[in-house]
LUMPA-303904 format. One record per residue (C-alpha): residue number from 1; residue in one letter; x, z, y. Coordinates in Angstrom, 1 decimal. Each point is the difference from the previous one (the first is absolute). Last residue first. Layout:
% residues N
[NUM, 'a', [X, Z, Y]] ...
***
This chain:
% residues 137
[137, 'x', [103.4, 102.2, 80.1]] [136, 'x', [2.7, -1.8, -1.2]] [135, 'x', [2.0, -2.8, 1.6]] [134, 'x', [-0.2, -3.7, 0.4]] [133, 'x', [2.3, -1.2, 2.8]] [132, 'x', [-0.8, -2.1, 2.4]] [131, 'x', [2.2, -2.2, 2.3]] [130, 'x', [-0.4, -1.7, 3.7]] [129, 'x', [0.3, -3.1, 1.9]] [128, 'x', [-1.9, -1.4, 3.3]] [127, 'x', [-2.1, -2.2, 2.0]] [126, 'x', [-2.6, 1.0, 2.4]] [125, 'x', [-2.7, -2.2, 2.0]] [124, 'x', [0.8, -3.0, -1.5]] [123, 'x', [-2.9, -3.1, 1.6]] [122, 'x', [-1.9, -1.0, -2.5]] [121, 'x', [-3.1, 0.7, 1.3]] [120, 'x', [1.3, 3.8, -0.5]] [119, 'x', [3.0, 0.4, -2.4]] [118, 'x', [1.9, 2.7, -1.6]] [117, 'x', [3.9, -0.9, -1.8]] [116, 'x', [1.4, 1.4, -2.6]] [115, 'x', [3.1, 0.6, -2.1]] [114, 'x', [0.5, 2.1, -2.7]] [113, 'x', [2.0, 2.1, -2.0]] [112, 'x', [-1.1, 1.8, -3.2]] [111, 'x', [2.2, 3.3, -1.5]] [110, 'x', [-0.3, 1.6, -2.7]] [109, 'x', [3.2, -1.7, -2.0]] [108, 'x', [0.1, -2.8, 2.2]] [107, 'x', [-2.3, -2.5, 1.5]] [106, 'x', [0.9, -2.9, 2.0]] [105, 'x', [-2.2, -2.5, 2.6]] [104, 'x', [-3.7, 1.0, -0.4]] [103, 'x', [-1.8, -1.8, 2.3]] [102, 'x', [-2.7, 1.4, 2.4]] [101, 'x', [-2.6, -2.2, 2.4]] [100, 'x', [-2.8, 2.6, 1.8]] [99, 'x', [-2.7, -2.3, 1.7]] [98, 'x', [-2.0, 2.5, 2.4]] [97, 'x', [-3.5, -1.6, 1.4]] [96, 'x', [-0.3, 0.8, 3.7]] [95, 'x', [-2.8, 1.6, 1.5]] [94, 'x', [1.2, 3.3, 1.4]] [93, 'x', [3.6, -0.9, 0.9]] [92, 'x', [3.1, -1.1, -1.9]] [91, 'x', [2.9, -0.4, 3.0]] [90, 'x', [3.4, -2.0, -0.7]] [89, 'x', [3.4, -0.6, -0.9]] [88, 'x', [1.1, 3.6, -1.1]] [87, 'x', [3.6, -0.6, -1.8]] [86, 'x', [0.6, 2.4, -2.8]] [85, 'x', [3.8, -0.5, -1.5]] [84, 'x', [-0.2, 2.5, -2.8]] [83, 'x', [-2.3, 2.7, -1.5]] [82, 'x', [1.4, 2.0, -2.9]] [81, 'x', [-1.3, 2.6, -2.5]] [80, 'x', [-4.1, -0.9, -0.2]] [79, 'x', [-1.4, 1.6, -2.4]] [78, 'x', [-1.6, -1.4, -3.5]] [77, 'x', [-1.8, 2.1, -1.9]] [76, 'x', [0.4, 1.7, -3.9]] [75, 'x', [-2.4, 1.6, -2.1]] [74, 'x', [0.7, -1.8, -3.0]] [73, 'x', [-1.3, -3.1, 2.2]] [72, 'x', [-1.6, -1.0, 3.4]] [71, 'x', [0.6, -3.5, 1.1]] [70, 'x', [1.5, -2.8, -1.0]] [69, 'x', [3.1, -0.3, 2.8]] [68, 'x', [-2.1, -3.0, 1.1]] [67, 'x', [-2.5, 2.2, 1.3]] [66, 'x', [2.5, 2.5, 1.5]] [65, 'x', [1.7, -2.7, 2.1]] [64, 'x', [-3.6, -1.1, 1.0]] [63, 'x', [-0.4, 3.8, 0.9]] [62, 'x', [3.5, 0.1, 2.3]] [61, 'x', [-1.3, -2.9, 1.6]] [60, 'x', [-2.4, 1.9, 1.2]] [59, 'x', [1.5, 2.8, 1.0]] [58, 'x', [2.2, -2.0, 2.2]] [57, 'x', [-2.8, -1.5, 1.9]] [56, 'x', [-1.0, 3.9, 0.1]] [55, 'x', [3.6, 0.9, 1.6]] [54, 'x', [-1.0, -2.8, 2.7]] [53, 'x', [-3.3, 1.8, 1.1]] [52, 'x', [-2.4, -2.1, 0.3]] [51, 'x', [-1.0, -1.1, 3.5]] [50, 'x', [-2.9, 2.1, 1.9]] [49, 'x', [0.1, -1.2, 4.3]] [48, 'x', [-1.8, 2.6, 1.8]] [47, 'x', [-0.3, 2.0, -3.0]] [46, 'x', [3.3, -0.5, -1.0]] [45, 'x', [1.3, 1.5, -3.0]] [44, 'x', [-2.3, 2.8, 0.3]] [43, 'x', [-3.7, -0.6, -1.2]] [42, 'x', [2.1, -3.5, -2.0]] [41, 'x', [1.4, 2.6, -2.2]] [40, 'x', [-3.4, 0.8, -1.5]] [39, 'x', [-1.0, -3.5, -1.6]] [38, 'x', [-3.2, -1.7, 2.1]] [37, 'x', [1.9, -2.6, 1.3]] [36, 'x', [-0.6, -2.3, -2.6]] [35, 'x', [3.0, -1.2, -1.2]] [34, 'x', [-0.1, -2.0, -2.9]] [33, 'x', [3.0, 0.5, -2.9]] [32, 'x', [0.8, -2.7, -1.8]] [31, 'x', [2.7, -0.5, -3.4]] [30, 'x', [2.4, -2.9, -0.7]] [29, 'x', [2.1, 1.6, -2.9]] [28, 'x', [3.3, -1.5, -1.1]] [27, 'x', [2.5, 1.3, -3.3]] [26, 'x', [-1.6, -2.7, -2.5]] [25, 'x', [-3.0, -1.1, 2.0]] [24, 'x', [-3.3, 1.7, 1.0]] [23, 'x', [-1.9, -1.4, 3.1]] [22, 'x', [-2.9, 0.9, 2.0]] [21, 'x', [-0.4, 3.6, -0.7]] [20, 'x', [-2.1, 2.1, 1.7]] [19, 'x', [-1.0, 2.9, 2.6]] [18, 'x', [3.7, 1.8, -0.1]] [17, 'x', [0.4, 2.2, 2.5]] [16, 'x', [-0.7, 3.5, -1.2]] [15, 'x', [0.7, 3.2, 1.7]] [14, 'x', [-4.1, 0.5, 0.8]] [13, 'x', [-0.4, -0.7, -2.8]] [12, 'x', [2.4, 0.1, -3.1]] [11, 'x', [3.3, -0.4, -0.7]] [10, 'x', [0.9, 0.6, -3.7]] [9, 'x', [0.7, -3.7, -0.8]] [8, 'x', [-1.0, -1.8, -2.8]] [7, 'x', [-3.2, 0.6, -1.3]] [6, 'x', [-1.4, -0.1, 3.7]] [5, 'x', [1.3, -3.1, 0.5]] [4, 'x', [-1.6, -1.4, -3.4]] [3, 'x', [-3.2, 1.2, 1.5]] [2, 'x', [-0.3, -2.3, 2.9]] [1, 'x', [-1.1, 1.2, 3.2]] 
***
């Protein structure tokens, strides 16, 4: 885990899905996430057959979207408001390394929208948009 996640976003373990960073840009993120199979979810979501569930593939992208927002500050935090053309393209099981690709596109007022797009072996396992907003807690 690298520390600068941890300054800033508020997620922590076992809610957080964010292992590293790969790649910084001006309004892009590359961050990784490895699945190990041991998280909790995976004792019910299957045990026969465990896949991640697809609204934590969202929740990670929506803590790269946080990262870039800039993190923690004058006691506000980003939260999600909108979620937007999700399309489920694939399975992430135990084993497989997460790559978690966000863009900012816009921001206004508040507001941050962004597009992203989760990988495993290159292969898009879950693209989608949303928008934060920073707001007090």
């Amino acid at each position: 885990m690298m520390p600068e996640i941890l300054d800033r976003i508020p997620q922590r373990a076992p809610f957080l899905f964010l292992d590293r960073i790969i790649e910084l840009g001006e309004g892009t993120i590359w961050a990784q996430k490895d699945v190990t199979g041991e998280e909790d979810f995976f004792k019910g979501h299957f045990p026969e057959n465990p896949i991640m569930p697809g609204v934590l593939l969202q929740e990670a992208a929506f803590q790269a979207g946080a990262f870039l927002m800039g993190g923690q500050s004058d006691g506000q935090v980003g939260v999600v408001t909108r979620v937007d053309k999700v399309k489920f393209r694939g399975l992430v099981k135990p084993g497989e390394t997460l790559d978690i690709k966000v863009e900012k596109t816009d921001a206004l007022s508040n507001a941050v929208f962004f597009k992203g797009k989760l990988f495993v072996k290159e292969k898009c396992v879950l693209s989608l948009e949303f928008s934060c907003a920073l707001v007090n807690t």
